[in-house]
C-alpha positions as CSV (number, residue, x, y, z in Angstrom):
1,X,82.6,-6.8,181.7
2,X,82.4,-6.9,178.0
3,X,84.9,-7.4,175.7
4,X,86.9,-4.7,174.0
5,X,85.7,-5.9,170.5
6,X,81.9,-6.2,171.6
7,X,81.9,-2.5,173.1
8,X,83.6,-1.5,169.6
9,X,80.8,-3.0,167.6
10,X,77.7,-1.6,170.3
11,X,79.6,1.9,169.5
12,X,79.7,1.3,165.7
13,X,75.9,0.2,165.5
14,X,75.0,2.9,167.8
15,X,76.4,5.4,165.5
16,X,75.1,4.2,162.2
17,X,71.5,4.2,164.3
18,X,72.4,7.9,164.7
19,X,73.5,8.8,161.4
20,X,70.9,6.9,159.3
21,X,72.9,7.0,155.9
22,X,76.3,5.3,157.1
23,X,76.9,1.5,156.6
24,X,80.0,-0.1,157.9
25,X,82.9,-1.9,155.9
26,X,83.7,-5.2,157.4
27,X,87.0,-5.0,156.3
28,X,88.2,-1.6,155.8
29,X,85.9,0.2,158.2
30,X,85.2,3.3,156.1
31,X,81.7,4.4,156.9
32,X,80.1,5.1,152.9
33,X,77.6,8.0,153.0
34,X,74.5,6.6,151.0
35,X,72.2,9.5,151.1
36,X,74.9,11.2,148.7
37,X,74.6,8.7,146.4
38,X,71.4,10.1,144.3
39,X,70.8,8.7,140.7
40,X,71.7,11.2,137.7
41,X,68.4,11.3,135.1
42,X,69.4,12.2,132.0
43,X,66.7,14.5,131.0
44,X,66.9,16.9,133.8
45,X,70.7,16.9,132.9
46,X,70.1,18.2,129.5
47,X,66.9,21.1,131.3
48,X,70.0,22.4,133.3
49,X,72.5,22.8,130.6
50,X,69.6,24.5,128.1
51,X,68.8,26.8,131.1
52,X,72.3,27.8,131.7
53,X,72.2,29.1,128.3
54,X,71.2,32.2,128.7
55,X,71.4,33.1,125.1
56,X,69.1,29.7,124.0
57,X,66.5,30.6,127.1
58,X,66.2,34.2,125.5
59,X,65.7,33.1,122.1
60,X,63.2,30.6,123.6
61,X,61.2,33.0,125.3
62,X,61.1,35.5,121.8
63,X,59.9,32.5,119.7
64,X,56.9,31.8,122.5
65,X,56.2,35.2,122.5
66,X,55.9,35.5,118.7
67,X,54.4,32.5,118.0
68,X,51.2,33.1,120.8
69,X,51.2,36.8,119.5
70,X,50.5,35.4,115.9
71,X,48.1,32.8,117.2
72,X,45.9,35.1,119.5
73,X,46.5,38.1,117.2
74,X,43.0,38.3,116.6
75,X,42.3,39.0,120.8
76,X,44.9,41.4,120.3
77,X,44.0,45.4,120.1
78,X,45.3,45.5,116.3
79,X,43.3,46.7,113.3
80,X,42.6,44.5,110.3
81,X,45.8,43.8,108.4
82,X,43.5,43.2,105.4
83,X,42.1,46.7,105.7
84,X,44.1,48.8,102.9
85,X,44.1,52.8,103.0
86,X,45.7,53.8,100.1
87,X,44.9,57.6,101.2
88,X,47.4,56.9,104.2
89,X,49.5,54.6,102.1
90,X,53.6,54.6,103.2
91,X,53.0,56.6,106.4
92,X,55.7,56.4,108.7
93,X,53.7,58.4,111.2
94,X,50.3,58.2,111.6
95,X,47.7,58.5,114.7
96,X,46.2,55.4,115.5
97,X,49.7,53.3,114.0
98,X,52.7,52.6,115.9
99,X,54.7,51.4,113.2
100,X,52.9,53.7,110.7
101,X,51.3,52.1,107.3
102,X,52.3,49.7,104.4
103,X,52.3,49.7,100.6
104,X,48.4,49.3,100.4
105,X,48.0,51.3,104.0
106,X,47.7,48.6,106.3
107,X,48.5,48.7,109.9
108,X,52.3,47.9,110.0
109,X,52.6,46.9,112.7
110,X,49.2,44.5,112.5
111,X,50.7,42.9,109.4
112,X,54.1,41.8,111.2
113,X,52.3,40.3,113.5
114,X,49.7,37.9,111.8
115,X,52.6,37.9,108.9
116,X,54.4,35.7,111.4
117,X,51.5,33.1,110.7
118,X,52.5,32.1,107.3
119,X,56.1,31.9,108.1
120,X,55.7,29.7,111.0
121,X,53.3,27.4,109.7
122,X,55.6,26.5,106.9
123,X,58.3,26.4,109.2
124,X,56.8,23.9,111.8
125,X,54.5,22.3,109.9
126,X,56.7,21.6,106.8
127,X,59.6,20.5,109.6
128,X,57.3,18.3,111.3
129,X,56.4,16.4,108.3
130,X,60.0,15.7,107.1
131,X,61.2,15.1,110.3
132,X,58.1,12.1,110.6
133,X,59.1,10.8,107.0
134,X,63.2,11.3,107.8
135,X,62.9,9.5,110.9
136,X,60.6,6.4,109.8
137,X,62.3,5.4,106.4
138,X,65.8,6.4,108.1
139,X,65.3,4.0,111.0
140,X,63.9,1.4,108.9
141,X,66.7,1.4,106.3
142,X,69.1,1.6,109.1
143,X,67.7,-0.9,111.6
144,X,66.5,-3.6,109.1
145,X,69.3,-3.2,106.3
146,X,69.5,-5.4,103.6
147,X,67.8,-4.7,100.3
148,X,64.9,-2.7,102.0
149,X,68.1,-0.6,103.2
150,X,69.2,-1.0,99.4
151,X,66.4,1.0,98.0
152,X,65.5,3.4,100.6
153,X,68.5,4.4,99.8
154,X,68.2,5.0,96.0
155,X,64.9,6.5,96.6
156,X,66.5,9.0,98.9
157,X,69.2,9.7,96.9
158,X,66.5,10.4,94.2
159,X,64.6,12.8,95.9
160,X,67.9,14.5,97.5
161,X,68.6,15.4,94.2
162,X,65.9,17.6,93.7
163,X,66.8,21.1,94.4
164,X,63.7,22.4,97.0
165,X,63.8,25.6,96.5
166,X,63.9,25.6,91.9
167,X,61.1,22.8,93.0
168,X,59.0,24.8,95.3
169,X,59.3,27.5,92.7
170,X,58.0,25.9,89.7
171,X,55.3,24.2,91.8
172,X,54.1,27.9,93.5
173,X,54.3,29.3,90.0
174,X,52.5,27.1,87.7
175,X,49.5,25.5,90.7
176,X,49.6,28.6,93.3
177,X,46.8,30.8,91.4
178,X,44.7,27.6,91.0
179,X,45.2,26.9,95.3
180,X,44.1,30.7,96.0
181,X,40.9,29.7,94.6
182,X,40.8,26.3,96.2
183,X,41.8,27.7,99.9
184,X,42.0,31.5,99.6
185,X,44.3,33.5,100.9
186,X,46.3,30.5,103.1
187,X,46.5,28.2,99.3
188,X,49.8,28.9,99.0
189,X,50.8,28.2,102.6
190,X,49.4,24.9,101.9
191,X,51.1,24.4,98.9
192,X,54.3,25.2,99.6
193,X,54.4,23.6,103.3
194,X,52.9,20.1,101.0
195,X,56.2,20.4,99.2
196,X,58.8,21.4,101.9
197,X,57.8,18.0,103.8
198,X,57.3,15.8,100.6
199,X,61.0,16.3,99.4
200,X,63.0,18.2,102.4
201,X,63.3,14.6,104.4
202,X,66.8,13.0,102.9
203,X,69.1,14.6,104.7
204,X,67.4,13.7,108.1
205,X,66.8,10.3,107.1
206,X,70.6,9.6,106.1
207,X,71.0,11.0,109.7
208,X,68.7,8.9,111.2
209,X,69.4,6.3,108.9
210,X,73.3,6.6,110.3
211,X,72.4,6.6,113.9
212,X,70.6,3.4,113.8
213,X,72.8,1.7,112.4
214,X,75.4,2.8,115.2
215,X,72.4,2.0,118.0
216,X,71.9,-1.8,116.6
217,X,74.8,-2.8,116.9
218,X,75.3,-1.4,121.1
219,X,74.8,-4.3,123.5
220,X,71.7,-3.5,124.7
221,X,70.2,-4.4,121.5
222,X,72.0,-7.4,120.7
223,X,70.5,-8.2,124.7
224,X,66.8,-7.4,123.2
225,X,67.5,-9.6,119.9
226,X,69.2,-12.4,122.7
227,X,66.0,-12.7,124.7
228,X,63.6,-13.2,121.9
229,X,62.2,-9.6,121.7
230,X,60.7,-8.6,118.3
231,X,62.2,-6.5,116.1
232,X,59.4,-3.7,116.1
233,X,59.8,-3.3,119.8
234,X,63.5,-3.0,119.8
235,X,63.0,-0.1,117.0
236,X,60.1,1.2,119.4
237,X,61.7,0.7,123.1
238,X,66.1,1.2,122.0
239,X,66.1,2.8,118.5
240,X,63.6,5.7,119.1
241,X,64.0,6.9,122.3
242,X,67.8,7.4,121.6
243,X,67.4,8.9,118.8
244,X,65.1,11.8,119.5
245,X,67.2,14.4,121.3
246,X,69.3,14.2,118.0
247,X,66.9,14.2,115.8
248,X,65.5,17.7,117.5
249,X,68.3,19.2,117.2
250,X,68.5,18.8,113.2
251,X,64.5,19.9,113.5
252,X,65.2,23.3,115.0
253,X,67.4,24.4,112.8
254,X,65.2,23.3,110.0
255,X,62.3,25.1,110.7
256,X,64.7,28.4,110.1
257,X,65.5,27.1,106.4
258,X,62.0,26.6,106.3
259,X,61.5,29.8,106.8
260,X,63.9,31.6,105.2
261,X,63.1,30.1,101.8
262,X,59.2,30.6,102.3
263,X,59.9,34.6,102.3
264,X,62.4,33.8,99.9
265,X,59.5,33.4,97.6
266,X,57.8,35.9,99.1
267,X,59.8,38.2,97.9
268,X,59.9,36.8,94.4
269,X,56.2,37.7,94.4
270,X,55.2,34.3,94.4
271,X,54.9,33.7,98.1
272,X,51.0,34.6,100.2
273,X,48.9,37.3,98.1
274,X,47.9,40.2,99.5
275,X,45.9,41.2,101.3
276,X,46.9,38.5,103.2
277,X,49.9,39.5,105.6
278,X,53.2,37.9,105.2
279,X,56.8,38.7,106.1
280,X,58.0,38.3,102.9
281,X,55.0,39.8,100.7
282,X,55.5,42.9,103.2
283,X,59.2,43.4,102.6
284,X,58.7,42.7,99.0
285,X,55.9,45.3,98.6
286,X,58.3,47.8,100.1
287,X,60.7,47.2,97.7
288,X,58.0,48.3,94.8
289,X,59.1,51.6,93.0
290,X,61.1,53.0,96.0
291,X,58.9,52.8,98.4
292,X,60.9,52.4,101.5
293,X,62.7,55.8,100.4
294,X,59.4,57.4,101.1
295,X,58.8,55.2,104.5
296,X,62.3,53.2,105.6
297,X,60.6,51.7,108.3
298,X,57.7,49.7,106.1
299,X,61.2,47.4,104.5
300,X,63.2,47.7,107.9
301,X,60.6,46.6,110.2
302,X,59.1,43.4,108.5
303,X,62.8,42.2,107.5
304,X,64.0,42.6,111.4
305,X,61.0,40.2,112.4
306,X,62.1,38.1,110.1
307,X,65.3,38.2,111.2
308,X,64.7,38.0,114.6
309,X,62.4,34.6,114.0
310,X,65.2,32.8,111.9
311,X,68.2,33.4,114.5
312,X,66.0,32.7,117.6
313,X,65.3,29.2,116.2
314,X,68.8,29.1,115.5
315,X,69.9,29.9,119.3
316,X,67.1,27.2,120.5
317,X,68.9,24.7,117.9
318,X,72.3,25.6,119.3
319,X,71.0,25.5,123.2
320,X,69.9,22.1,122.3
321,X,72.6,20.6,120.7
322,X,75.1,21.4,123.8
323,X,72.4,20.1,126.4
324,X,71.8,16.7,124.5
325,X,75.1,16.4,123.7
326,X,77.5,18.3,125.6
327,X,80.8,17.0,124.0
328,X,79.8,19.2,121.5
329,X,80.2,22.1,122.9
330,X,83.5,21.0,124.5
């Protein structure tokens, strides 16, 4: 006959055999489950919070549907923005024209939607470039320090000083005429997008610049520098990586500034010409000798797109910013 402690430990075998995820304590005989035990991945963390944002997802889903609808206008069943009627000029109803027609009898409607191409290649384009020139002089002063961080610094407090929106001004008024004739009707999209990413990059690089100092000094880097690994992989493989999420957050709001002080000039007549379509140029033609008392919709339509593109980016910037980082929103 066995023993009692021998038929004990066949019974306790046999029933981890069973279970498949139950191991035994030696000493306090608590059976841990391990198939519980599943390992937490950061990323999808942050996917669930955005998605339980419903206000981020929505705003989401507008800006993709704007920003293909401006890409693929021309598959689109829309007349030629560029087309002017003046015969059916300021036309809030009009077969043939949903929205009716504009100051130089365009298609209304047609001109919101490829006006959404200037405004969000400023925005994205212009916010890409800073955020490349923000993030690589901001983790290079931070990271490497010393007198490299000593003038990065000046330099940045230089071009910081430069108001962007009295510089874009000057700049639009003085070379824009001369970039119609060099590009067309997209030569002031070009120009002013140049100088949104040449001089909108301090603030994210004192940002960035602040982050990497935090990150260098957090063990796992001081590990990296202990075993001999060069300095341009620690930026590459420690620095970076934890620094992106952040750093997108900052970009999505700036694309909406972007934006806002494109049509800004719009509006000052000095943004995209006609008769190429632009948020701005539409609301600002509108404006011209009372026009939208004649036709309410051709100012009201053009400056809720506009509206519409700004806060969504805005919502996605917001979404973000809890998912990274959810202390935030606590």
């Amino acid at each position: 006959m066995a023993s009692r402690e021998e038929t004990i430990q066949s019974d306790l075998g046999a029933s981890g055999q069973a279970s498949g995820a139950a191991v035994s304590g030696p000493s306090a005989g608590v059976a841990v489950e391990l198939a519980t035990v599943k390992p937490v991945s950061l990323g999808r963390e942050a996917v669930r919070r955005f998605v339980a944002n419903k206000l981020a997802v929505v705003s989401l889903v507008v800006l993709v549907i704007l920003t293909l609808s401006a890409i693929f206008a021309n598959l689109l069943p829309l007349p030629d923005p560029t087309i002017s009627d003046q015969a059916n000029s300021d036309q809030i109803k009009l077969s043939g024209h949903i929205l009716g027609t504009g100051a130089i009898g365009q298609d209304l409607l047609s001109a919101m939607i490829y006006g959404l191409r200037p405004a969000l290649a400023v925005g994205v384009i212009g916010q890409v470039v800073t955020t490349v020139l923000g993030v690589l002089i901001g983790v290079a002063a931070g990271f490497y320090g010393g007198a490299l961080d000593a003038l990065l610094s000046r330099l940045t407090d230089l071009v910081f000083a430069l108001p962007i929106f009295l510089l874009a001004f000057l700049v639009v008024a003085v070379l824009g005429p001369d970039w119609d004739n060099l590009f067309g009707g997209i030569g002031r999209v070009v120009l002013i997008t140049i100088v949104f990413g040449l001089v909108g990059w301090p603030s994210l690089m004192r940002f960035v610049r602040s982050l990497s100092l935090t990150l260098k000094e957090q063990q796992f880097v001081e590990a990296a520098r202990t075993v001999g690994t060069p300095r341009w992989k620690i930026v590459t493989r420690h620095i970076l990586p934890n620094t992106w999420g952040l750093v997108l957050v900052q970009a999505t709001f700036g694309v909406g500034g972007f934006i806002y002080t494109e049509t800004t000039l719009s509006l000052l007549g000095l943004g995209v010409q006609p008769p190429t379509p632009d948020l701005g140029t539409l609301i600002f033609q509108a404006s011209q000798q009372g026009r939208y008392q004649i036709d309410w919709l051709e100012a009201v339509a053009p400056a809720t797109m506009l509206g519409i593109l700004v806060v969504a980016f805005a919502f996605v910037g917001d979404g973000l910013r809890d998912a990274i980082d959810p202390r935030v929103g606590e």
